[in-house]
C-alpha positions as CSV (number, residue, x, y, z in Angstrom):
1,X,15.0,49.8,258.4
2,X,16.9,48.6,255.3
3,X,14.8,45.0,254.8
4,X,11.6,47.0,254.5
5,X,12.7,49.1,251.1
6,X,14.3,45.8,249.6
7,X,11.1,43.9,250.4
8,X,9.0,46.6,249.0
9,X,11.3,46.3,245.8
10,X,10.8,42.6,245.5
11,X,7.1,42.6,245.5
12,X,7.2,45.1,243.0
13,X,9.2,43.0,240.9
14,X,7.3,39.9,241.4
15,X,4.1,41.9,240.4
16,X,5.3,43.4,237.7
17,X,6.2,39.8,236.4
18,X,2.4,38.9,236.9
19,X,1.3,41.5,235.1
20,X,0.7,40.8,231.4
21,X,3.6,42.8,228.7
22,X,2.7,45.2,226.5
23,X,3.4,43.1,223.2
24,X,5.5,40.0,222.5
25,X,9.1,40.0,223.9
26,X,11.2,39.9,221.0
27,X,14.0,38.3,222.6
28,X,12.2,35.2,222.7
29,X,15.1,32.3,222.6
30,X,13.7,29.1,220.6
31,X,16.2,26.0,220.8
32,X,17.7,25.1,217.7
33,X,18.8,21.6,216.7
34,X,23.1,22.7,217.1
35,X,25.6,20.1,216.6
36,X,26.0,18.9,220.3
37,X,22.1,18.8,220.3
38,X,22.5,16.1,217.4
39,X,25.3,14.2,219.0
40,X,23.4,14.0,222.1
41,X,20.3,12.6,220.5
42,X,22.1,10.5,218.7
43,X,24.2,8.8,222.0
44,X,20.5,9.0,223.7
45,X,19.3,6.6,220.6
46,X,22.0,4.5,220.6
47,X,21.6,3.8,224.8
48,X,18.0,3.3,224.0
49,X,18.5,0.2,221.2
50,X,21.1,-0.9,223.8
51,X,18.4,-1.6,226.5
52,X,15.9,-3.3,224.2
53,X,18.3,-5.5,222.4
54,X,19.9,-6.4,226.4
55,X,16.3,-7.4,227.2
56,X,15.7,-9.1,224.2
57,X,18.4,-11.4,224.5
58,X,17.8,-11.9,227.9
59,X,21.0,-10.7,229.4
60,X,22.6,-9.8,232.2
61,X,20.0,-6.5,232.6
62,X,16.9,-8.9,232.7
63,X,18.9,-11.0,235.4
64,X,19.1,-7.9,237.6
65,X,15.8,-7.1,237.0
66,X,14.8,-10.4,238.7
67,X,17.1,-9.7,241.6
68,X,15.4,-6.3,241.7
69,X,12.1,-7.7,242.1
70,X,12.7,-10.8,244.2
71,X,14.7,-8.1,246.9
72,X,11.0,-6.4,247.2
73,X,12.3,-2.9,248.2
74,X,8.3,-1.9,249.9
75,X,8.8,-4.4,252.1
76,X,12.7,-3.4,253.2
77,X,11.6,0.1,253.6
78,X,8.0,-0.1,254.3
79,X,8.1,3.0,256.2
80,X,8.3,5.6,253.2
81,X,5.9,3.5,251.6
82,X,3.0,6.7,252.2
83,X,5.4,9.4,250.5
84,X,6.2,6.8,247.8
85,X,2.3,6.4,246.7
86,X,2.0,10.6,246.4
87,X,5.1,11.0,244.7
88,X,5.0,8.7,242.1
89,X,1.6,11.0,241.2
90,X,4.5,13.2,239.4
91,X,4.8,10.6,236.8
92,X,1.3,10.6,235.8
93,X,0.2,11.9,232.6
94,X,-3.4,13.9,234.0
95,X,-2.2,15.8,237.1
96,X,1.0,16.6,235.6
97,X,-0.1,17.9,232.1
98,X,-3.0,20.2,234.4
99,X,-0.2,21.6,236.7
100,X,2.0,22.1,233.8
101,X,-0.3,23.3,231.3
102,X,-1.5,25.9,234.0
103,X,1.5,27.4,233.9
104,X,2.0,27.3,230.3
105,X,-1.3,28.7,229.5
106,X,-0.1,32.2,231.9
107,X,3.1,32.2,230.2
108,X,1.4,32.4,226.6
109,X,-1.2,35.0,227.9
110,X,1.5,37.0,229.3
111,X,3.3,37.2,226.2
112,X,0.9,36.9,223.6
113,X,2.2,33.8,222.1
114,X,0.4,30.5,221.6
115,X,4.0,28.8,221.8
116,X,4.7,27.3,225.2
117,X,1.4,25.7,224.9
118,X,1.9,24.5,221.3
119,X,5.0,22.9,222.4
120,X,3.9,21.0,225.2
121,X,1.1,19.8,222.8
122,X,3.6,18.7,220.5
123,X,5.6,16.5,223.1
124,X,3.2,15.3,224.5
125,X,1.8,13.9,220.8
126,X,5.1,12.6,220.5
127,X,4.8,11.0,224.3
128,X,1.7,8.8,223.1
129,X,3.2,7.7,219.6
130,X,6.4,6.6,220.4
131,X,6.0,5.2,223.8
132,X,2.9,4.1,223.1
133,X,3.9,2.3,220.1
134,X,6.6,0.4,221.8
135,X,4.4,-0.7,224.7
136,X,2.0,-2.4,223.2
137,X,4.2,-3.5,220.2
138,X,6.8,-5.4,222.6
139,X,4.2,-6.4,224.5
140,X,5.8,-6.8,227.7
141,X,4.7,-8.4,231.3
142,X,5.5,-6.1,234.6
143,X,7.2,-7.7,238.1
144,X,3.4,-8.7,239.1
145,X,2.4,-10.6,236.1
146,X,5.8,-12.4,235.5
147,X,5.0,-16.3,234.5
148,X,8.4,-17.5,234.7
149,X,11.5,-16.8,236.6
150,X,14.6,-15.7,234.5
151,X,12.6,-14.9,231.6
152,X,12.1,-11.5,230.0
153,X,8.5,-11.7,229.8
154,X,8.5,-10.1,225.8
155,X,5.4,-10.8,223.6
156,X,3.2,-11.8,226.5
157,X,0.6,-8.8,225.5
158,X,1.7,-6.5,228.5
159,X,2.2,-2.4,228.3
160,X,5.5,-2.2,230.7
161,X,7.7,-1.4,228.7
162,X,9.1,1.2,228.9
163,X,8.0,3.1,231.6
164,X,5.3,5.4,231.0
165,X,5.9,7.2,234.3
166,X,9.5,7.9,233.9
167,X,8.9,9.1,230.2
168,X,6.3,11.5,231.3
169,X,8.1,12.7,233.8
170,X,11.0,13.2,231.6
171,X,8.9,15.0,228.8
172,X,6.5,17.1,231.2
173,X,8.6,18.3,234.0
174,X,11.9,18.9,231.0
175,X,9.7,21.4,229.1
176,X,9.9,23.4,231.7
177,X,13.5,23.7,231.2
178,X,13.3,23.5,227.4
179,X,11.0,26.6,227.5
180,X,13.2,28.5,230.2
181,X,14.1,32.3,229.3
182,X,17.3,32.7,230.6
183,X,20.3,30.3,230.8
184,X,20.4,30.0,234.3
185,X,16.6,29.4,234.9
186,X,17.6,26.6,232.4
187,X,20.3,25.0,234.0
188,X,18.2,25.5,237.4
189,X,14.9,23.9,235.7
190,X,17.0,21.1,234.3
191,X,18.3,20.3,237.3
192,X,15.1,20.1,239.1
193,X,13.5,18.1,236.7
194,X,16.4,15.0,236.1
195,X,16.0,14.8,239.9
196,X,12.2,14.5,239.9
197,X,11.9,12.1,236.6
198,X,15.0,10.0,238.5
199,X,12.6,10.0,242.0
200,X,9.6,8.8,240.2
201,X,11.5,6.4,238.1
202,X,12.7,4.8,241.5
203,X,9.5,4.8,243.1
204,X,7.9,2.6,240.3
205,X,11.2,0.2,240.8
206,X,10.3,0.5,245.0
207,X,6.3,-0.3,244.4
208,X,7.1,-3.4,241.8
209,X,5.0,-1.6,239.0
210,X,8.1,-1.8,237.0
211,X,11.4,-3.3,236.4
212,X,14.5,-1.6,236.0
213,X,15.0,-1.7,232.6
214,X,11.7,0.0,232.3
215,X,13.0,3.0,234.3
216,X,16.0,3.3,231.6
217,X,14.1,3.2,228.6
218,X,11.6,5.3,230.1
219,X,14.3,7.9,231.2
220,X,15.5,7.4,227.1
221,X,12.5,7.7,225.8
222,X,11.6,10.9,227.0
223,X,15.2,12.7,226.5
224,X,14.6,11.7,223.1
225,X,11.5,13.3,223.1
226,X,13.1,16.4,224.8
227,X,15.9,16.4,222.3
228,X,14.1,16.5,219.0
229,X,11.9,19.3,220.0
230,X,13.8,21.7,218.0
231,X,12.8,19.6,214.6
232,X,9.0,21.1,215.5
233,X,9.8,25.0,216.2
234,X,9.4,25.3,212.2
235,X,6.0,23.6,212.8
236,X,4.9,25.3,215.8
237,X,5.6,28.5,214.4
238,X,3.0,27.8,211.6
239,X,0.6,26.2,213.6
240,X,0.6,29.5,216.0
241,X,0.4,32.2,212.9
242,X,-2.3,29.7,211.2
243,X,-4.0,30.2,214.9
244,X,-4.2,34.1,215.2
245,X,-4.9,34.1,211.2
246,X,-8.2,32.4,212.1
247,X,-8.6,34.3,215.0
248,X,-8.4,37.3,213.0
249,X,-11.3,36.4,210.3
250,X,-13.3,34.9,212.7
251,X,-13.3,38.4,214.7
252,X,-13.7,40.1,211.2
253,X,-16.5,38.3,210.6
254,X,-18.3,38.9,213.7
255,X,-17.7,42.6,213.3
256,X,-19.3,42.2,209.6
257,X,-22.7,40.8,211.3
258,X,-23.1,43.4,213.6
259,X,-23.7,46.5,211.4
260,X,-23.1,50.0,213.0
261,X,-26.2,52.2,213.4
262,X,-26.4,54.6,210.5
263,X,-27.2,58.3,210.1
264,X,-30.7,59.3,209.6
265,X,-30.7,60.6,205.8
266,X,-32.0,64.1,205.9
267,X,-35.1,64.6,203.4
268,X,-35.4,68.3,201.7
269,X,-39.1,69.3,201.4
270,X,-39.5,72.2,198.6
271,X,-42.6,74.9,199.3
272,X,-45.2,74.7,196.6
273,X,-45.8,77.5,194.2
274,X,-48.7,76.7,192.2
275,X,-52.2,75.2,192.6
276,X,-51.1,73.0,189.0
277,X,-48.4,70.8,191.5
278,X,-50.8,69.9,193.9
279,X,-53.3,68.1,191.6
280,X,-50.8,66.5,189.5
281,X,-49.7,63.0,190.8
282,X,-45.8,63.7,192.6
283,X,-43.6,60.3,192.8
284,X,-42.2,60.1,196.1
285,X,-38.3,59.4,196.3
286,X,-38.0,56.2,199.2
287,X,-35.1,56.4,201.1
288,X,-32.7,53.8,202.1
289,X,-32.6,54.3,205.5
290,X,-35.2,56.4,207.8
291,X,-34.8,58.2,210.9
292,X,-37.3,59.8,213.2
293,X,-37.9,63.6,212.2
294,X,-40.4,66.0,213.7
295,X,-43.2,67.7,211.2
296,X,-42.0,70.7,209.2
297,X,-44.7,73.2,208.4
298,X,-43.7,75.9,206.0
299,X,-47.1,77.7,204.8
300,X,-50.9,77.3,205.8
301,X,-52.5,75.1,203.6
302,X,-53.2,70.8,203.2
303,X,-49.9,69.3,204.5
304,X,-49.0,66.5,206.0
305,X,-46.1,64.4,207.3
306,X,-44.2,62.2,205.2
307,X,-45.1,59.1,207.7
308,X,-48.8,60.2,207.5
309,X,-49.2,59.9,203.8
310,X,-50.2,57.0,201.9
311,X,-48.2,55.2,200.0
312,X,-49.5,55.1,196.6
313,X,-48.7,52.3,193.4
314,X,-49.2,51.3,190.0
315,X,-52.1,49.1,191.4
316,X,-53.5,51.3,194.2
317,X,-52.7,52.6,197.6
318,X,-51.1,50.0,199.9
319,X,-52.4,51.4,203.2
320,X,-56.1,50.1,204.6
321,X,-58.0,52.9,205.2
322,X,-58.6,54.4,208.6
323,X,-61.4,57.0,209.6
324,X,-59.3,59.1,211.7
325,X,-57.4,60.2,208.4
326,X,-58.4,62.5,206.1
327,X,-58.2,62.1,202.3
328,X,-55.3,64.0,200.5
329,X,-56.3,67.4,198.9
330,X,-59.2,67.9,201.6
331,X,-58.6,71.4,203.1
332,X,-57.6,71.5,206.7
333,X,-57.9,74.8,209.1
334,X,-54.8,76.8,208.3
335,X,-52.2,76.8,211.1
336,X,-49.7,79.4,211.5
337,X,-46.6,79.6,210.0
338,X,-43.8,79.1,212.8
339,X,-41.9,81.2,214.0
340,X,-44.4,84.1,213.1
């Protein structure tokens, strides 16, 4: 008797957080770049120069790196090696920026705020550049492609290093937790995501795709990423009021092209006094805008409707003749007055 009102009250609290708010929240929490922020990128950079310049000098890292490699951990445990092939999908840059951006695309509609999907634009610009750049610029062979033994295979025109798995899962799972609204789904998000970014960093070690010291520069690379975020709010912020600026105008305009139907002008016609009016030539007034009106006859005589008349110019009438029409000033069979 007592689960059924708490279940009811759950569902209506998940529902209501599907449904979309009203307005933006205003309590909105964007990361700023605080002192321990600093110091933490700046220990993150530091670890990072440390594992390029071990490598370079061919040190005791790219030793274990061979050791690694030459222990073949597929064939060890060759039973796990099904899972290992799907999960290492969480590492790759397509399916993980669609899941994530899915969920990043209902989070800005809910709230009415291009921001969560601005900023996973943003690292993920950052992703390409920086790891990108030291890829191809150290050039790199993976465990595969190694030519000799002992060596660190730098310069050889490879794209290993660092590990463009672990990086992107690092960057694409962690926004998640950068982007959280509450401490604790924070802490809870963070969690989740240094365990999944540390799984797929191992299953490129377990498959050979990688060696180690890919997996810590990788892991590096993308805290860096994750830490200098807050250097890009000011940036975001005027990249999402540039984008609802444009939106507006461009909706502005569109309503501009699209007049709204006007009123029909209403047209006064005076009665005629005198015999002396009707021979001398009148100069119609042409209105702007013309609506459909029903014939208005005020005394027996020659009238007609405005849209039966001819229209008449300095060079002649503008109006081919037609037989069924009589010429003005002809006398018609008086008709009574209405209303009589």
């Amino acid at each position: 008797m007592r689960t059924e009102p708490n279940l009811t009250r759950r569902l209506d609290r998940v529902f209501a957080r599907l449904d979309r708010e009203p307005e933006r929240p205003a309590h909105l929490d964007v990361p700023r770049m605080s002192r321990h922020r600093v110091v933490l990128f700046t220990a993150t950079l530091a670890f990072y120069l440390a594992i390029v310049w071990a490598v370079v000098i061919t040190s005791w890292l790219v030793r274990l790196d061979w050791q690694v490699m030459f222990f073949r951990p597929y064939q060890q445990w060759s039973g796990i090696h099904w899972f290992v092939d799907y999960y290492v999908v969480l590492g790759q840059r397509g399916p993980t920026a669609v899941m994530v951006a899915a969920w990043l695309g209902w989070r800005s509609w809910r709230q009415h705020t291009l921001r969560p999907l601005l900023t996973l634009g943003a690292s993920l610009l950052l992703l390409n550049i920086t790891v990108g750049a030291a890829k191809y610029g150290m050039g790199r062979l993976g465990p595969h492609y190694a030519t000799v033994i002992g060596s660190n295979e730098m310069g050889l025109g490879g794209d290993i290093f660092p590990s463009g798995h672990t990086a992107n899962a690092v960057v694409t799972w962690g926004i998640l937790a950068y982007l959280a609204s509450t401490p604790t789904a924070r802490r809870w998000l963070s969690a989740v995501s240094a365990v999944t970014s540390l799984g797929v960093g191992m299953a490129t070690v377990y498959l050979g795709t990688h060696w180690l010291s890919d997996v810590l520069l990788g892991w590096a690379a993308g805290l860096l990423i994750l830490l200098a975020l807050p250097w890009c709010e000011p940036l975001i912020a005027r990249s999402e009021t540039a984008i609802f600026d444009l939106r507006d105008r461009w909706r502005t305009r569109r309503g501009r092209t699209v007049p709204a139907p006007a009123a029909p002008v209403p047209v006064v016609l005076k009665p005629r006094t005198a015999p002396a009016e009707q021979s001398a030539p009148a100069r119609e007034p042409v209105a702007s805008v013309r609506g459909p009106r029903t014939p208005i006859h005020l005394a027996p005589g020659p009238h007609t409707a405005r849209s039966e008349r001819t229209p008449v110019t300095p060079a002649g009438s503008r109006r081919p003749p037609h037989a069924d029409r009589l010429p003005r000033g002809t006398s018609q069979p008086a008709r009574p007055v209405s209303g009589g």
